[in-house]
Each structure stands twice: as C-alpha cells, then as structure tokens.
LUMVO-965723 format. One record per residue (C-alpha): residue in three letters; x, y, z; chain. Coordinates in steps of 0.1 Angstrom, whole numbers, plus 5000, padded with zeros to 4 digits. Example, Ala and Ser with C-alpha at 12.3 -4.5 7.8 and 13.67 -1.06 7.14 Angstrom:
<nodes>
NODE/code/u/v/w/unit
NODE/Ala/5123/4955/5078/A
NODE/Ser/5137/4989/5071/A
</nodes>
This chain:
<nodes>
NODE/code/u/v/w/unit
NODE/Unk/0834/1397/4166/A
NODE/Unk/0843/1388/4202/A
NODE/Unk/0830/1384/4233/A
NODE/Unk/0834/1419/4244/A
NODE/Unk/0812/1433/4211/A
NODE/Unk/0791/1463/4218/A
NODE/Unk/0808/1467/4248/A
NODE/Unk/0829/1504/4253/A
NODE/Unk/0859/1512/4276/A
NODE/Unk/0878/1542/4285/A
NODE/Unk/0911/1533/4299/A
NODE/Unk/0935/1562/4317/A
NODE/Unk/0969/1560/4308/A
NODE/Unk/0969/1542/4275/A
NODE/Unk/0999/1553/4258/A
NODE/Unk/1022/1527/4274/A
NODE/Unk/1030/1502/4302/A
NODE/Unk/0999/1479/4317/A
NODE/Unk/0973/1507/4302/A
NODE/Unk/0981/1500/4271/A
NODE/Unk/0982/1462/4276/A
NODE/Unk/0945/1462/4288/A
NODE/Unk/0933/1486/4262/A
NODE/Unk/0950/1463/4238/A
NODE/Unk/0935/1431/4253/A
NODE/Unk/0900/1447/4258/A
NODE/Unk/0899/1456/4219/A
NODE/Unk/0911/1419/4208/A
NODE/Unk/0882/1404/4221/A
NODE/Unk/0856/1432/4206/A
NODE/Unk/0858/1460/4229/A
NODE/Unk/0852/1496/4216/A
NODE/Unk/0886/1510/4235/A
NODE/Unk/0891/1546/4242/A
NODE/Unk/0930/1556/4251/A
NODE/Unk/0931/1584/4277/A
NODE/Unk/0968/1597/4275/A
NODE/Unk/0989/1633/4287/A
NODE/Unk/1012/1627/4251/A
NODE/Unk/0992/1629/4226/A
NODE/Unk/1019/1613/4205/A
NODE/Unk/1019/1585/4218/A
NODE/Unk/0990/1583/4227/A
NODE/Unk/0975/1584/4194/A
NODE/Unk/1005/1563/4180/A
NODE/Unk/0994/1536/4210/A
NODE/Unk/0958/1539/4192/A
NODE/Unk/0966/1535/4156/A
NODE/Unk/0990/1500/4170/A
NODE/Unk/0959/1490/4193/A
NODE/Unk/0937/1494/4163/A
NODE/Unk/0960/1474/4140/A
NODE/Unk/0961/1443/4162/A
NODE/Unk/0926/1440/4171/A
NODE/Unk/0903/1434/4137/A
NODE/Unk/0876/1424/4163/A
NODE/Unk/0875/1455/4179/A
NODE/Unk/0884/1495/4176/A
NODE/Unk/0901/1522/4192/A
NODE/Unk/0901/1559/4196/A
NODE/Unk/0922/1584/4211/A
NODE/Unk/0916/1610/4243/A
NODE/Unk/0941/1636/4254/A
NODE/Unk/0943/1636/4293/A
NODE/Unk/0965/1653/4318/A
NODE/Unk/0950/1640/4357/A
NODE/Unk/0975/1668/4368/A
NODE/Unk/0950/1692/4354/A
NODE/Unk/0914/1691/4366/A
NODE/Unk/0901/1712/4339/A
NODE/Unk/0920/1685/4311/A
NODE/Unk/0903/1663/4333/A
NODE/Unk/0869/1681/4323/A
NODE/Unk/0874/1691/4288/A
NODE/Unk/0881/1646/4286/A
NODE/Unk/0851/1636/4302/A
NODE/Unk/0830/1669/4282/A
NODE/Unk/0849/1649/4248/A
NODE/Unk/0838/1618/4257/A
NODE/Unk/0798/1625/4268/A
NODE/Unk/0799/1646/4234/A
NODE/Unk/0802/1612/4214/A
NODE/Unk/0765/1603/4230/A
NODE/Unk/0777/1568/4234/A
NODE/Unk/0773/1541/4265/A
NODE/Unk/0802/1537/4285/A
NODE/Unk/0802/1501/4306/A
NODE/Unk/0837/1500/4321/A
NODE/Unk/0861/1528/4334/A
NODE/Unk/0899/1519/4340/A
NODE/Unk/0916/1540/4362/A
NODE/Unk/0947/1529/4350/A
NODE/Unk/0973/1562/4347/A
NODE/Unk/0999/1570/4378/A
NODE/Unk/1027/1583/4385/A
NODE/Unk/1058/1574/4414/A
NODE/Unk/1089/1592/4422/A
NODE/Unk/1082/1626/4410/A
NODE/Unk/1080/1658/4433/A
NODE/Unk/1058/1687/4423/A
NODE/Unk/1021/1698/4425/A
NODE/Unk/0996/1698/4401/A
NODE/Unk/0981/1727/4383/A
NODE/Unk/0956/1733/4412/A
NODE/Unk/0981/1729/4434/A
NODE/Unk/0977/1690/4453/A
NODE/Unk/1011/1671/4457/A
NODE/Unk/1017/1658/4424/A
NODE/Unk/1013/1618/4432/A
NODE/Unk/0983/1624/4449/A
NODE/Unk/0965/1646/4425/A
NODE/Unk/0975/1624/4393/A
NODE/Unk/0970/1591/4413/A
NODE/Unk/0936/1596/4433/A
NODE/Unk/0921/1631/4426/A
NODE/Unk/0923/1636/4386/A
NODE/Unk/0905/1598/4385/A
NODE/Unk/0880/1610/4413/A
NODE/Unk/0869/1638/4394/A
NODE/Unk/0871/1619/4359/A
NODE/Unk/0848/1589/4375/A
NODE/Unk/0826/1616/4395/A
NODE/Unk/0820/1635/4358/A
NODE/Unk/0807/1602/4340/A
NODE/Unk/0793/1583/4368/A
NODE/Unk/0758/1597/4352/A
NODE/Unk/0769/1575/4319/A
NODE/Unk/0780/1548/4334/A
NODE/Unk/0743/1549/4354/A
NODE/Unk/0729/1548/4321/A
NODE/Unk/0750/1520/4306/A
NODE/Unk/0745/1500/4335/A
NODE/Unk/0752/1471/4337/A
NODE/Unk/0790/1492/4340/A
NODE/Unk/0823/1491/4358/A
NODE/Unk/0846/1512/4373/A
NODE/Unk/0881/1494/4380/A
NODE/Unk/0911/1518/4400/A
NODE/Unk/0944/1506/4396/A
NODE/Unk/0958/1508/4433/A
NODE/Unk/0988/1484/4445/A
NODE/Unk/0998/1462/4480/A
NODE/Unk/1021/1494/4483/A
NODE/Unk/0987/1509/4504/A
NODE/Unk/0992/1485/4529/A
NODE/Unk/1026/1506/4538/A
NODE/Unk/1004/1539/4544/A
NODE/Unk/0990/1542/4583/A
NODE/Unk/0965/1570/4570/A
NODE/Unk/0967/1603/4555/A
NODE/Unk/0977/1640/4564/A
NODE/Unk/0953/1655/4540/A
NODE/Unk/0973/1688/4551/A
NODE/Unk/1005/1672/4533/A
NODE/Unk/0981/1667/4501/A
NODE/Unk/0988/1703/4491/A
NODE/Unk/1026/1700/4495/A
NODE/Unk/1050/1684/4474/A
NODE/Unk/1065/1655/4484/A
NODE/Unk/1095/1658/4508/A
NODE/Unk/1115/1626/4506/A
NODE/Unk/1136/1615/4475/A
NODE/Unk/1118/1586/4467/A
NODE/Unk/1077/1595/4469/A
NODE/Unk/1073/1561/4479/A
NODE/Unk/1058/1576/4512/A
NODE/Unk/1033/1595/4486/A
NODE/Unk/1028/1567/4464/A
NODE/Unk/1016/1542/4492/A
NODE/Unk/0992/1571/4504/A
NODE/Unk/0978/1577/4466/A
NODE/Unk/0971/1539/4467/A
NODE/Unk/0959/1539/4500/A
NODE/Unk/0937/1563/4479/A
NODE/Unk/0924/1537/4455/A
NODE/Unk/0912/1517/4478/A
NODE/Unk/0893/1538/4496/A
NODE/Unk/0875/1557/4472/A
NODE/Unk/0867/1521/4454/A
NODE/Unk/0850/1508/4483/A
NODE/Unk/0833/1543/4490/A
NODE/Unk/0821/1547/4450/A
NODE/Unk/0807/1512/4461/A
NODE/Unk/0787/1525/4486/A
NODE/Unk/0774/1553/4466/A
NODE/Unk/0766/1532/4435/A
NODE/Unk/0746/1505/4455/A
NODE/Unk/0720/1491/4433/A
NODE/Unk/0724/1513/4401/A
NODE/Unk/0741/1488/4383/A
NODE/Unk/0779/1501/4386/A
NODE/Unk/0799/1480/4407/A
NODE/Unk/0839/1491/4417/A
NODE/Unk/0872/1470/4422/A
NODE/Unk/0902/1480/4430/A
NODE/Unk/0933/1461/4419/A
NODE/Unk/0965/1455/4429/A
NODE/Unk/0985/1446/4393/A
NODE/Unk/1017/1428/4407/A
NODE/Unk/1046/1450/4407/A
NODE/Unk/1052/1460/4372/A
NODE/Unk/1082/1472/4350/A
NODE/Unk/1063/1500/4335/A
NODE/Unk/1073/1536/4327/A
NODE/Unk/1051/1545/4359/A
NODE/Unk/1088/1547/4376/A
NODE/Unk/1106/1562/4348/A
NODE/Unk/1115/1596/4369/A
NODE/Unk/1128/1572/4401/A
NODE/Unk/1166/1587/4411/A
NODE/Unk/1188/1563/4388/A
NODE/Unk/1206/1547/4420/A
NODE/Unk/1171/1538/4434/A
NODE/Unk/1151/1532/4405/A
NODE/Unk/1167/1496/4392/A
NODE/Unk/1164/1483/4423/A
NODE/Unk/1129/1489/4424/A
NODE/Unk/1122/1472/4388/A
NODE/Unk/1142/1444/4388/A
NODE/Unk/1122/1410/4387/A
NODE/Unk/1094/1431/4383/A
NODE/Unk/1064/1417/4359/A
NODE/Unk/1057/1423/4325/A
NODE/Unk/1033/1449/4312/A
NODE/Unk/1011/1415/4300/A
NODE/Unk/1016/1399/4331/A
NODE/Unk/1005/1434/4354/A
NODE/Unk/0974/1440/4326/A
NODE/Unk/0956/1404/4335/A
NODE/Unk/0938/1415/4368/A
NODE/Unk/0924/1449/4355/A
NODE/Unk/0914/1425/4327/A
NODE/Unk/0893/1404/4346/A
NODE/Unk/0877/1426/4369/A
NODE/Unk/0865/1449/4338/A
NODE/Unk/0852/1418/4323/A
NODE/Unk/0844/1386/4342/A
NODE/Unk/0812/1375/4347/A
NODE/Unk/0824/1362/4385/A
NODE/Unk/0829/1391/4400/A
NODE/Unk/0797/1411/4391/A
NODE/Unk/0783/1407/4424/A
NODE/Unk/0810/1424/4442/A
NODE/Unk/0818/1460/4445/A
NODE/Unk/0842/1474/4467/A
NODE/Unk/0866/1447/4469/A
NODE/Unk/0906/1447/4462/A
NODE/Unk/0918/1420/4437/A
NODE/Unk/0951/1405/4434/A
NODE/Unk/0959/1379/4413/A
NODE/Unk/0923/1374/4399/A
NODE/Unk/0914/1368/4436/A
NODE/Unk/0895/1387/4462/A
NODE/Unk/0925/1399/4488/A
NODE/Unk/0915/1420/4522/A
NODE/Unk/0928/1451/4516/A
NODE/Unk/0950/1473/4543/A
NODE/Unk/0931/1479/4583/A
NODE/Unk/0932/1514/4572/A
NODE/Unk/0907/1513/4548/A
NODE/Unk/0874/1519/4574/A
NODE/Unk/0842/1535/4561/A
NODE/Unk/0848/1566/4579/A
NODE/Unk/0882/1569/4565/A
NODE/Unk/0868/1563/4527/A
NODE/Unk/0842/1588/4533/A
NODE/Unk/0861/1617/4550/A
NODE/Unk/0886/1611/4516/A
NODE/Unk/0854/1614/4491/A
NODE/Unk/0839/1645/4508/A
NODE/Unk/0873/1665/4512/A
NODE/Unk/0877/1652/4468/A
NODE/Unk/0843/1667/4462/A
NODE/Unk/0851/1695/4481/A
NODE/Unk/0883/1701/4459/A
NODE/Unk/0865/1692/4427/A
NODE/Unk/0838/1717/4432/A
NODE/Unk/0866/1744/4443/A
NODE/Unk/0880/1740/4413/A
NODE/Unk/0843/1742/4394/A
NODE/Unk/0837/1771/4412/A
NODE/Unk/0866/1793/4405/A
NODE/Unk/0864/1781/4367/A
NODE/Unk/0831/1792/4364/A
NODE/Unk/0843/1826/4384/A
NODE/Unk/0868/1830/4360/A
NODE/Unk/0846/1825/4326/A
NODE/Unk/0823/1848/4336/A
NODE/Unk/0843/1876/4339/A
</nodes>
C-alpha cells in the first residue's frame, strides 16, 4: 500500500512521454491509474508495463481520441459506467506541429489541446463533485506567454504556418485560462484546478515537427521523468490544496501570461460550451432519426 491508496486517477495521454511517467508514478505510490490513450496498442501495452511496476497500485486502459468529441463522450460514458470516485483528472495529452482539423471541424492543435479536455473535464465534473475532495490538473506550457490572445475565428481553420507553434502557444494560452475559469466555477465544491507548465520536454508530443525544425526544438530538452514531476505534485500534494487557478512551474506557484484576464477565461469557456453543446445537439439530431 502507499500513500496514494484508495485514491483514483484518469490521466489523458497515457501511452507515452510525461503521461505515461505520471500514470506510472501515481500507481507506484497506490494510485488506482486509468490510461486515456488514441492507440489502443499502446495504450493498453503502456497499461499492462504500468501495472507490472507498481505492486502498490493498479492500472486500466481507456481508448480516447480528443480529436473526436463523440470519443471524447463514449470515454467519459466508459468511465462513469465503472460507478467509481474519481479524485484527480490529468489533462495530460497534446499535440504540436501538425496541421489539420478535428472531426468537428476546430484546428487540430486547438481542438486536441484545449477543447477535447474541456468537454472531457465538463462531462465528469459531476464525479469529481462527488469525490471531492478532487483535482483537475491541465498540462499547459510557458509557450502561452508567446500568445497575445486568440482569433477564435482562426479556431475553425487549420493552422497556416509550418511550424504550429503560433497554434500551440494559443492552445496553451488555452490551459490556462480555462484552469483559472474551472476555478471559478468550482469555488467551494471541493475541486480545485492547476495548470502546469512541465519544463520543455523530449516527448513524442513533437514527433510530426518538419525534420529540419524539429531537433532543434528537442535538443537539451528534459526527460519524460523530469517533465512528469510538476503534474505529480499538483495531483497530489497536500500544499497546494488551497489554491485553484494557479500556474505551477517547477513545483512553484509562477504568474502566468497578462493575457489570462477573467473576461478573457470566460469568453473562452462560453464559446467551448457553446461548441460542446453543438456538437450534443446535432448527435442527438442525428440518433433520432
């Protein structure tokens, strides 16, 4: 047993890189882990290694594709289906460099990055209520403090420049603003929200980077370990129960960007609803008939 018994996480993007680092670490000190990945290959092969290294703890696999709201809800429907507490959320998963929209049409970075997690945290917010005391910890990056705001007009276009770093600071920008507004909306139910910012990591997040570009991003970058250790502590430490809303770098409070006002944070939530429920709505159109 560790210290983390009787505790249950879901973590997004848990088939590799720093996802599967902090579902690994979360279900080595007791942790019931769930692995949300796309690949259910590795995914479930991340699982089954996850499993093997933690005797103190156990894991169990979710497919997820945040590219595709309705995988987004047939996850969440999975995982309310077990009837079982869930106390921390990672918003882990992301993607950089890739051009494209998602399934229901929101430039791809965006979409995977900000608006599959929205609606994934928006669907078990209830369940997290219940577990309180709970957690929901985004994975954003110091790459928002690059973005000057968003074109939410440009959200349902694919990227234009060769690198989507432009889109990638914007989907991060993201993070940080829907943390501090899920703050806001959770106030006194228990659920608290960080947003972190993991170091700049080696991970397979910039596997689709143009070759000439993308080893000059990753070189001297951290290790997978090394990225996993403030997602860690925020999903866990007793020192930062108090306070929601913040950005975390290094294990250590960190103002985030002078773009992230409350108005900002709550135009971005409305316009997500408003995209969730569109999608809802035209699913529900399209069952019935």
């Amino acid at each position: 047993m560790g210290d983390l018994d009787g505790r249950t996480f879901l973590v997004t993007g848990a088939s590799t890189g720093i996802g599967r680092a902090t579902a690994l670490a979360l279900a080595q000190r007791g942790g019931r882990v769930y692995l949300a990945s796309r690949s259910r290959d590795k995914g479930e092969a991340a699982t089954v290694a996850v499993r093997a290294a933690s005797p103190a703890g156990s894991a169990a696999f979710l497919p997820l594709d945040l590219a595709d709201l309705e995988s987004v809800r047939a996850c969440a429907a999975a995982f309310l289906a077990r009837d079982e507490p869930l106390h921390v959320l990672v918003n882990n998963a992301g993607v950089a460099g890739q051009r494209g929209l998602t399934r229901q049409g929101f430039e791809l970075t965006f979409g995977v990055n900000h608006l599959g997690h929205f609606a994934l945290t928006v669907m078990l917010l209830p369940c997290l209520r219940a577990s309180a005391s709970a957690r929901v910890v985004t994975v954003s990056s110091d790459s928002h403090y690059q973005a000057r705001g968003i074109d939410f007009g440009a959200l349902r276009r694919p990227a234009r420049g060769i690198t989507g770093l432009h889109e990638y600071a914007v989907s991060k920008l993201c993070n940080v603003l829907f943390t501090q507004e899920l703050a806001r909306h959770t106030a006194g139910s228990g659920v608290t929200a960080y947003a972190v910012h993991p170091g700049t990591v080696a991970s397979d997040m910039w596997r689709r980077v143009p070759w000439p570009v993308r080893p000059l991003i990753t070189r001297s970058m951290l290790s997978t370990d090394e990225g996993a250790r403030t997602s860690v502590y925020c999903a866990t430490s007793p020192e930062v129960a108090g306070d929601s809303g913040m950005f975390y770098d290094t294990c250590a409070q960190r103002a985030p960007s002078a773009v992230v006002t409350p108005s900002l944070a709550a135009q971005l939530w409305q316009r997500s609803e408003e995209w969730v429920r569109e999608y809802a709505g035209r699913g529900n159109q399209t069952g019935a008939a």
